[in-house]
TIMI-100403 format. One record per atom (N, C-alpha, C): z, x, y. Coordinates in pm, whole numbers, padded with zeros to 5 digits, always signed. Layout:
N
+--------+--------+--------+
|      w |      u |      v |
+--------+--------+--------+
|      Z |      X |      Y |
...
+--------+--------+--------+
% end
This chain:
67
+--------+--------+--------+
|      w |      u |      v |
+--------+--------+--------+
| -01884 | +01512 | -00611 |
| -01885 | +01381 | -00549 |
| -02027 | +01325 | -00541 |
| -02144 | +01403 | -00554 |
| -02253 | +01373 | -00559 |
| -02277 | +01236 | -00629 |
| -02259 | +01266 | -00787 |
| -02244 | +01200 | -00867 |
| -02169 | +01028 | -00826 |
| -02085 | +01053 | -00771 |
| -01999 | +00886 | -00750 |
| -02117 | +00828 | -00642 |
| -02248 | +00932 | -00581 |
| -02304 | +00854 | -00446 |
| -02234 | +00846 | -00297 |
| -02165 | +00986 | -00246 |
| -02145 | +00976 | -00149 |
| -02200 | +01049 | -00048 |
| -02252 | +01018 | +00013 |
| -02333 | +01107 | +00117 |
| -02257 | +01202 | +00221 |
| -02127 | +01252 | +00191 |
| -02049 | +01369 | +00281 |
| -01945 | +01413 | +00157 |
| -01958 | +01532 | +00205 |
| -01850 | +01636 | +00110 |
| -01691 | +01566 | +00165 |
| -01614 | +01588 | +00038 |
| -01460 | +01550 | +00057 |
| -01437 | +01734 | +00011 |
| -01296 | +01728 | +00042 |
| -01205 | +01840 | +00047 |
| -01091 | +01832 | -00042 |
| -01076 | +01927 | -00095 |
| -00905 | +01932 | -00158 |
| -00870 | +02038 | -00120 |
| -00755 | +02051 | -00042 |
| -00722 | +02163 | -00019 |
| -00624 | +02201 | -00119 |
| -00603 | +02329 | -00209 |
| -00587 | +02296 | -00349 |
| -00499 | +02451 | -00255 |
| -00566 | +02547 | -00141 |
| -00512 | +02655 | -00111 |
| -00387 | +02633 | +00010 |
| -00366 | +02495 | +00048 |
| -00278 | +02414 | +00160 |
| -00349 | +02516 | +00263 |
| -00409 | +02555 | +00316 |
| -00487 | +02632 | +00425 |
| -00534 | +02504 | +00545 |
| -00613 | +02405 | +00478 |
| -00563 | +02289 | +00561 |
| -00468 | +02190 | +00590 |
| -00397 | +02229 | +00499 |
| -00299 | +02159 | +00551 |
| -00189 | +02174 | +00650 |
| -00156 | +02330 | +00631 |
| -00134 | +02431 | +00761 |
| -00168 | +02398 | +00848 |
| -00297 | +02413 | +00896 |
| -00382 | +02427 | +01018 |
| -00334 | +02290 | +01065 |
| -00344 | +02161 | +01015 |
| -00339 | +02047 | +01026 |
| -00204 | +02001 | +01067 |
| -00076 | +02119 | +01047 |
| +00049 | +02088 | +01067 |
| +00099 | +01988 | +01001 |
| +00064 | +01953 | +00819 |
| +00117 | +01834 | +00754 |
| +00207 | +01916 | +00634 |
| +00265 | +02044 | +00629 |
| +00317 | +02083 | +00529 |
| +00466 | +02034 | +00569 |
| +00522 | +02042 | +00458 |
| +00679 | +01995 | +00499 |
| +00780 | +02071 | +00508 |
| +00882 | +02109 | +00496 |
| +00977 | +02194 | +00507 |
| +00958 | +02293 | +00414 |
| +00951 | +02468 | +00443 |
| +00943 | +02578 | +00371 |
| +00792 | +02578 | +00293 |
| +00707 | +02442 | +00350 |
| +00573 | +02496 | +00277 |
| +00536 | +02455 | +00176 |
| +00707 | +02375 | +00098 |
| +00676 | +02344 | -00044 |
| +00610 | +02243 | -00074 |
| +00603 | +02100 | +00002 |
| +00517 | +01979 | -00025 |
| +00422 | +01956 | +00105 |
| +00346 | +01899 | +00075 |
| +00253 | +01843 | +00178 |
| +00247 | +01696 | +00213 |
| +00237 | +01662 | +00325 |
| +00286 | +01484 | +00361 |
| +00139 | +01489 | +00333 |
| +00109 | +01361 | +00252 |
| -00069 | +01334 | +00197 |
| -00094 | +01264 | +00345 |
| -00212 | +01304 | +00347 |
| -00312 | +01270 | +00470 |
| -00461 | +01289 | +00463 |
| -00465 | +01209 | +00516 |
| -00636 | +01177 | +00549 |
| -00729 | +01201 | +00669 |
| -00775 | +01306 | +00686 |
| -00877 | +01321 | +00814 |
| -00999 | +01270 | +00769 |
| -01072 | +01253 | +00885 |
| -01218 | +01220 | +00885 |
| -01225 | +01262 | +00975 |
| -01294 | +01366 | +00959 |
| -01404 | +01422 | +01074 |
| -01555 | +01384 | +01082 |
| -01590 | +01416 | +01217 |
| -01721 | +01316 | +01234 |
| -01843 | +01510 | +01218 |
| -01963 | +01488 | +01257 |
| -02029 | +01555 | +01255 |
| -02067 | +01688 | +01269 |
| -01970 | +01688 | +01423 |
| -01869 | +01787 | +01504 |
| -01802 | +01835 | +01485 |
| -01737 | +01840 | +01357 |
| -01620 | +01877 | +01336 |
| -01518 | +01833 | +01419 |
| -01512 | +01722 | +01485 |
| -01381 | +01656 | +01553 |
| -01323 | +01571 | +01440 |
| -01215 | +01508 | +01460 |
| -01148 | +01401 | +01399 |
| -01174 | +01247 | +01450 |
| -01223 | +01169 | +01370 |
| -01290 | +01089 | +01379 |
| -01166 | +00972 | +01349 |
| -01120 | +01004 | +01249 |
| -01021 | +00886 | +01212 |
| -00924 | +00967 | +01138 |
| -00759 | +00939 | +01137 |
| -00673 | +01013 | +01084 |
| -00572 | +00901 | +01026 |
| -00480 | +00968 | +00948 |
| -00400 | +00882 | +00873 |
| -00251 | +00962 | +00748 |
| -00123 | +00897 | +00801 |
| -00061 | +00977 | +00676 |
| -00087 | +00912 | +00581 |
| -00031 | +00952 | +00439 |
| -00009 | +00848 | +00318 |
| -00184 | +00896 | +00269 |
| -00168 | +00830 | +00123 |
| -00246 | +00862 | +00065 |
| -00399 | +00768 | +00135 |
| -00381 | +00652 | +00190 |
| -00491 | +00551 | +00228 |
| -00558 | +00540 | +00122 |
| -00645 | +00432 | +00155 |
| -00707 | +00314 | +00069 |
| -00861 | +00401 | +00090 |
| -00912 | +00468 | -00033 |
| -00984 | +00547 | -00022 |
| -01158 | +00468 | -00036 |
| -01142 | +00319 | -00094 |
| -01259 | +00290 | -00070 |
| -01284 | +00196 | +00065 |
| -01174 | +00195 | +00109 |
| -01166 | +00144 | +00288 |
| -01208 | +00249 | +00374 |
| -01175 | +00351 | +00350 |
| -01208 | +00513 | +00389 |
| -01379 | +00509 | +00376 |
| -01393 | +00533 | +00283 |
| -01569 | +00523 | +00266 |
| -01648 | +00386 | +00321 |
| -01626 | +00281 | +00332 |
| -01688 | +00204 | +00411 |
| -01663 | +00222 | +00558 |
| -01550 | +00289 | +00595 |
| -01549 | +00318 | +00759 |
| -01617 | +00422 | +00733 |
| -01669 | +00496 | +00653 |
| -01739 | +00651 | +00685 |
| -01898 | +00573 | +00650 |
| -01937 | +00458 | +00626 |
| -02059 | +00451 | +00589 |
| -02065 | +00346 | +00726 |
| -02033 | +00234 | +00741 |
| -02008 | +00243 | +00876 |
| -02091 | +00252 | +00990 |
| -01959 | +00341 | +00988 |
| -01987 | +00440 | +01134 |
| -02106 | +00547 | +01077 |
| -02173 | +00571 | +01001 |
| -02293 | +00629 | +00984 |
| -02424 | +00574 | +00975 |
| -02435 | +00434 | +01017 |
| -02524 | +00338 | +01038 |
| -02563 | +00326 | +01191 |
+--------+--------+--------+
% end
């Protein structure tokens, strides 16, 4: 992500390990409801969301709120 110019790491959870934790897997484990956290500095949740969201609306609230 360096490369596109974003100043915070994104995630894929590719192992559903967060998505677990997060309680967004769906019945038996097999799909995951798409979602969006933002966590702030702290590791709290800053802004949350199901559905895939509007990912360059996402990055201007993360640049933002980092001003």
């Amino acid at each position: 992500m360096r490369k596109q110019g974003y100043g915070f790491p994104i995630l894929a959870d590719v192992d559903k390990s967060v998505s677990k934790a997060f309680g967004v897997m769906r019945s038996r484990g097999l799909m995951v409801i798409r979602s969006v956290y933002v966590l702030d500095p702290d590791s709290r949740v800053f802004h949350a969301e199901r559905g895939q969201g509007d990912f360059e609306a996402i990055v201007k609230m993360i640049r933002e709120a980092s001003t």
